[in-house]
LUMVEXLO-591903 format. One line per 10 residues: number of its first residue (from 0); their letters; for each residue x, y, z of C-alpha. Coordinates in nm, 4 decimals, decimal comma, padded with zeros to 6 digits. Layout:
N
NUM) A) X/Y/Z | ...
//
This chain:
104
0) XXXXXXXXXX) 00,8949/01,6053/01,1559 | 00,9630/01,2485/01,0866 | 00,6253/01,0461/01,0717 | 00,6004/00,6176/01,1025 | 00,3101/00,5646/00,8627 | 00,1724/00,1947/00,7804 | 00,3251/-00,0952/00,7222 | 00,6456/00,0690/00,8679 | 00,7206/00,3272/00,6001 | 00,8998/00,6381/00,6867
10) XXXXXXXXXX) 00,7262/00,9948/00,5723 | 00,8365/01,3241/00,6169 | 00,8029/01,6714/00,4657 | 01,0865/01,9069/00,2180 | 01,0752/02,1200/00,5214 | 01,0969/01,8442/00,7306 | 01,3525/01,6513/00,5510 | 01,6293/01,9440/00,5389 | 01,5481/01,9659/00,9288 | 01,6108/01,6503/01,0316
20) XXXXXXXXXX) 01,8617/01,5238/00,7641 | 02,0640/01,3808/00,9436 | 01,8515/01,2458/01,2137 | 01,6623/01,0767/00,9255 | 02,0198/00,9265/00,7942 | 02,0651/00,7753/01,2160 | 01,6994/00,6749/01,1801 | 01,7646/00,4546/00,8452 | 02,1079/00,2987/00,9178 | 01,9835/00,1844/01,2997
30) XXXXXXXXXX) 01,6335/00,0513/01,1730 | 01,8279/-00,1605/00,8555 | 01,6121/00,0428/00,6266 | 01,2252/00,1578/00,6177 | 01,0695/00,2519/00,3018 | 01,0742/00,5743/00,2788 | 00,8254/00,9369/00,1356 | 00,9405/01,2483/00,0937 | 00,6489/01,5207/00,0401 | 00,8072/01,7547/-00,1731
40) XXXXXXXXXX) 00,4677/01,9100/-00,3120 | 00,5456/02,2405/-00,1209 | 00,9072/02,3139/-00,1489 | 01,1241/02,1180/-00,4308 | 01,4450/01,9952/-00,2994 | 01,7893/02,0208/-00,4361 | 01,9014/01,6973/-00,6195 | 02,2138/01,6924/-00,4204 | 02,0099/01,6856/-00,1080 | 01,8743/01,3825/-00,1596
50) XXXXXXXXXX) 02,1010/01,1836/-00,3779 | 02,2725/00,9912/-00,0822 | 01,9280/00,8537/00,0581 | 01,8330/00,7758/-00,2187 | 02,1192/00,5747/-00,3321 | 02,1017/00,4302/00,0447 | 01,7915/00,3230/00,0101 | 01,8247/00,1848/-00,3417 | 02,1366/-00,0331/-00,2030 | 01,9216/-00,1330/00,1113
60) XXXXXXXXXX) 01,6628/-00,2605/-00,1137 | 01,3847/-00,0270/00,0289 | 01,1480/00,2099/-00,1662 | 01,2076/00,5594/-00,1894 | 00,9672/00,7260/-00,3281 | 00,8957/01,1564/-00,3750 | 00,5830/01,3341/-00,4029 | 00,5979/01,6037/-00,5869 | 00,3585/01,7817/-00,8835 | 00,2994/01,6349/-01,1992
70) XXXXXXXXXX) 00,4628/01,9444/-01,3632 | 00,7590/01,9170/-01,1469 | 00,8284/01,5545/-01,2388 | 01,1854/01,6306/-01,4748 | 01,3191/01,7800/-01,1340 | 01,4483/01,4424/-01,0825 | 01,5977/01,1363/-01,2160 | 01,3724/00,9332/-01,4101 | 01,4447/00,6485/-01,2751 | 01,3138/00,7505/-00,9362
80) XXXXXXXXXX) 00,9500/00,7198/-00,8188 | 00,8123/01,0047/-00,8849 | 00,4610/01,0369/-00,7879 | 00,2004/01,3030/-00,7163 | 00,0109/01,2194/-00,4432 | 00,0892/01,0431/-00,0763 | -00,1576/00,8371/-00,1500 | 00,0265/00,7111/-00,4537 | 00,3325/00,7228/-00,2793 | 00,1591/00,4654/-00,0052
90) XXXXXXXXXX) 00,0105/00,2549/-00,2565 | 00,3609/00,1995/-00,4824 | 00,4920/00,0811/-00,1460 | 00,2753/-00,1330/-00,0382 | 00,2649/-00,3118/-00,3202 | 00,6659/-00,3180/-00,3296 | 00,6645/-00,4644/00,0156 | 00,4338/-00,7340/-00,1261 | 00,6530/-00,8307/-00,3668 | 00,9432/-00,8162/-00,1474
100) XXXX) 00,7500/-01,0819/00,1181 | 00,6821/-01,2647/-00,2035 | 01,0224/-01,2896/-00,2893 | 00,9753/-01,1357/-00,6165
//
């Protein structure tokens, strides 16, 4: 399931996300970009899976950002936010969106 959060930032499960791919793909493109979470704390997702959103949202200028265990943190790019906690996740955003109203 798809969750709106605060501040208009996207959320939504491993389980979730493989589910509603390409609902969550719609979702992005018609809304001109949301920040966006993906808990992947419970089930690690292929790389491949979420390369494109990633690279969609990087290009939109919107966060991405994946939750995932500390341990589990070389699953991914470094260059992607990699945090472990949705509250983490939550707080890098809203202090991207800051900047981003700031013009910085």
């Amino acid at each position: 399931m798809i969750n709106w959060e605060e501040n208009q930032i996207i959320f939504c499960r491993s389980i979730d996300f493989l589910k509603e791919e390409k609902n969550l793909l719609i979702q992005l493109k018609e809304k001109s970009g949301k920040d966006l979470i993906i808990d992947c704390s419970l089930n690690i997702l292929p790389l491949k899976s979420i390369k494109f959103i990633e690279t969609f949202q990087r290009n939109s200028n919107y966060c991405f950002v994946i939750i995932i265990p500390l341990g589990m943190k070389h699953s991914y790019p470094s260059e992607w936010v990699v945090v472990p906690t949705k509250k983490e996740a939550l707080d890098f955003i809203v202090y991207e969106q800051m900047q981003r109203d700031l013009g910085i």
